[in-house]
C-alpha positions as CSV (number, residue, x, y, z in Angstrom):
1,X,64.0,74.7,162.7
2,X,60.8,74.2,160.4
3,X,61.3,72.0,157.3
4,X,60.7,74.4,154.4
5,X,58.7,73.6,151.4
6,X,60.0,73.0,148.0
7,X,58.3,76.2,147.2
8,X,60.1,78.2,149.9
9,X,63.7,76.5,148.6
10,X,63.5,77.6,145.3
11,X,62.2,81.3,145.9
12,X,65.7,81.0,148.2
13,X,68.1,79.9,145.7
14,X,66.3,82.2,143.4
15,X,67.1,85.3,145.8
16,X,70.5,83.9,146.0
17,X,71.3,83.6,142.5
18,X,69.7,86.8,141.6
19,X,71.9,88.6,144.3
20,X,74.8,86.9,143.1
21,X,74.0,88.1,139.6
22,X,73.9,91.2,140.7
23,X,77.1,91.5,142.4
24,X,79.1,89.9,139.1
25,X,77.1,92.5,136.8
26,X,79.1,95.5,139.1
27,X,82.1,93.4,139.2
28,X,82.4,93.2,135.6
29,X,81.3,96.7,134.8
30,X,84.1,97.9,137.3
31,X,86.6,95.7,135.0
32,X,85.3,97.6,132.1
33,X,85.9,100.4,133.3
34,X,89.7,99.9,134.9
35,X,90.6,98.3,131.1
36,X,89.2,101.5,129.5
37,X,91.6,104.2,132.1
38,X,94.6,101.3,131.7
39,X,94.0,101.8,127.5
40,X,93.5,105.6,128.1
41,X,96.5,106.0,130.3
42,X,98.8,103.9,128.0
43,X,97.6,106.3,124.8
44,X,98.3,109.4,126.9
45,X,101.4,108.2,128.0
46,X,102.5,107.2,124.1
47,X,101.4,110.7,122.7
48,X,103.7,112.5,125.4
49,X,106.7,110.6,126.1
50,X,107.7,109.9,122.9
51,X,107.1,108.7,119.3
52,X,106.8,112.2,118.2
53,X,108.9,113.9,115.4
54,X,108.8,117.2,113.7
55,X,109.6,115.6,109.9
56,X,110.3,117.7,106.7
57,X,112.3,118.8,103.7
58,X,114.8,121.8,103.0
59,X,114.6,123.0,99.7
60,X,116.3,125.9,97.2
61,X,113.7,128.4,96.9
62,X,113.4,132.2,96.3
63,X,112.6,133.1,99.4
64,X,113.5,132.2,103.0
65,X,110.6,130.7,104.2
66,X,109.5,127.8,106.8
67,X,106.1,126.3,107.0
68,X,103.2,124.0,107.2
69,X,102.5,121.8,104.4
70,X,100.3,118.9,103.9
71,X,102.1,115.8,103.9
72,X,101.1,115.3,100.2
73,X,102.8,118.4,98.9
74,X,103.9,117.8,95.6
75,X,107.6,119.8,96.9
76,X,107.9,117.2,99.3
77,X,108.6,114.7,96.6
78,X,110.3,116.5,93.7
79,X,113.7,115.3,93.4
80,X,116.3,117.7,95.4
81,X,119.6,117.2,95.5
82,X,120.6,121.2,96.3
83,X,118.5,120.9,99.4
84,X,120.6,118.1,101.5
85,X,123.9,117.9,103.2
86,X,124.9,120.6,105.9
87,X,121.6,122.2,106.8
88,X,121.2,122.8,110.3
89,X,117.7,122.8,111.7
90,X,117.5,124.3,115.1
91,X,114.5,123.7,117.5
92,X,113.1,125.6,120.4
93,X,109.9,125.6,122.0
94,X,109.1,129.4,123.7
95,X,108.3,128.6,127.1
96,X,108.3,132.9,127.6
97,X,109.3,135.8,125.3
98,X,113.0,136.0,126.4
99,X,113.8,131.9,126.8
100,X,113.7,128.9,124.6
101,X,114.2,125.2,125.3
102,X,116.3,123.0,123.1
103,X,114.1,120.1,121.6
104,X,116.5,118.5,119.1
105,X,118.9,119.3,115.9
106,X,119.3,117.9,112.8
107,X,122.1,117.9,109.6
108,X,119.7,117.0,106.8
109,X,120.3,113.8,104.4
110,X,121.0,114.2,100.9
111,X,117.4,114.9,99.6
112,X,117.2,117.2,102.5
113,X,115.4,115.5,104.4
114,X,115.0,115.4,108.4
115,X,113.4,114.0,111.3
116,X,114.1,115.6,114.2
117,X,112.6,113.4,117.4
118,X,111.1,115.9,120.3
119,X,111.6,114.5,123.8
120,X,108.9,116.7,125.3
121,X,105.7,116.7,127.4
122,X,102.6,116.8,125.0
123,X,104.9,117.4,121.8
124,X,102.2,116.4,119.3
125,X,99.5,116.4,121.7
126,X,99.1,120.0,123.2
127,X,99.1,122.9,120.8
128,X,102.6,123.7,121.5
129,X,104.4,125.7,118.8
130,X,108.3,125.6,117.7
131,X,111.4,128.5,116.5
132,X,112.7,126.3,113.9
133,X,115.9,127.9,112.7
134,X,117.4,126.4,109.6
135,X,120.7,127.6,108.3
136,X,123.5,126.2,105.4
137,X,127.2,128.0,103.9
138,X,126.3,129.7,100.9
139,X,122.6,130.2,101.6
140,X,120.8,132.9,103.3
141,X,118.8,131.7,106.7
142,X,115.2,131.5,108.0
143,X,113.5,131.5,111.2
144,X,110.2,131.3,112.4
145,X,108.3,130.0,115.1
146,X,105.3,127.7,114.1
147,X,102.8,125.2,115.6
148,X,103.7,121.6,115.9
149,X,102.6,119.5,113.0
150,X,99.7,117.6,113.8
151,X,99.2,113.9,112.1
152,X,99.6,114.3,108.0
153,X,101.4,117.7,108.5
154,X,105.0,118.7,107.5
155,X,107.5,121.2,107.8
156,X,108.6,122.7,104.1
157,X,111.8,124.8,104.5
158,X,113.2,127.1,101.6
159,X,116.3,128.3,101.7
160,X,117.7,130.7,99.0
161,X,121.1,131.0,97.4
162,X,123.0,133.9,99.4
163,X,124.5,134.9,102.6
164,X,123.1,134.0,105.8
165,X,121.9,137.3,106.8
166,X,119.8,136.1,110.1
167,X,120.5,137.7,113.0
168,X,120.7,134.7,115.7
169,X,123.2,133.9,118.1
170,X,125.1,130.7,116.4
171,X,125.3,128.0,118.1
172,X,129.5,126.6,118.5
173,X,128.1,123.0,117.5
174,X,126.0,123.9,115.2
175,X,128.9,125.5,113.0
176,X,131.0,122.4,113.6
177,X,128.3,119.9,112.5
178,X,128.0,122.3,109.1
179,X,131.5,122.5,108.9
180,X,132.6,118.8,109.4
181,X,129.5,117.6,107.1
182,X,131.4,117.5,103.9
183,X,133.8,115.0,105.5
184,X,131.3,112.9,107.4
185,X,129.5,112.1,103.9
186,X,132.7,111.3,102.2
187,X,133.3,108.7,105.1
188,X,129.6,106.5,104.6
């Protein structure tokens, strides 16, 4: 083997490093890049399986109406003490014309308030819509099916002084929740 030259050495190491430099440039950029789908993945999986809520307030209005407000709506805040107790929000999400899915139900709090958690694929994410019935004794109903509030979105119900007219299958529980929620807030 032939002595090499001091020239010949360093053009070697050279080669060497610059190959090795090479080979930790990819290896890092492929770390980049398996942090970025880990982070993707674990936001994807936090928007669909769970954290989501429908949130909103039942109040005494003039007509039965449910809808989309801003979450700044001045009606979200006014004091409401007529609105809470033993309202029953129903939700569905249509899947077809004929059939629904239960998502969740809710007896509001005193201010009429409710959160209703929805323990469902892409809730929040996908531009899935909702049948939100909301009934109470001595009011009239309302029903209607809207999209799911997006971030900064939520749901104003108005329910009117009457009878429940609305012509939808009740639901056994549902009418022991409203009647048992007189006793349940005397109990807390």
């Amino acid at each position: 083997m032939k002595p090499q030259s001091t020239i010949d050495q360093i053009a070697a190491t050279r080669r060497f490093a610059g190959k090795a430099g090479h080979a930790g440039q990819r290896t890092s950029a492929t770390c980049r890049v398996a942090v970025v789908v880990v982070l993707f993945t674990a936001l994807l999986l936090t928007g669909c399986a769970g954290g989501y809520a429908i949130e909103g307030r039942v109040v005494r209005g003039s007509i039965a109406n449910i809808q989309l407000v801003d979450k700044d709506d001045p009606r979200l805040a006014e004091p409401n003490p007529t609105g809470g107790g033993a309202v029953i929000i129903a939700v569905y999400q249509p899947q077809t014309p004929t059939e629904t899915q239960p998502l969740g139900r809710h007896v509001t709090n005193g201010q009429g308030r409710f959160r209703i958690p929805v323990d469902a694929f892409g809730a929040g994410f996908f531009e899935d819509q909702a049948q939100i019935i909301a009934r109470r004794d001595g009011h009239q109903g309302a029903m209607a099916t809207i999209d799911l509030p997006r971030r900064g979105q939520r749901v104003l119900i108005t329910l009117p002084l009457g009878a429940d007219t609305l012509k939808v299958p009740e639901d056994y529980l549902d009418r022991v929740l409203r009647d048992a929620s007189p006793y349940l807030e005397e109990n807390r």
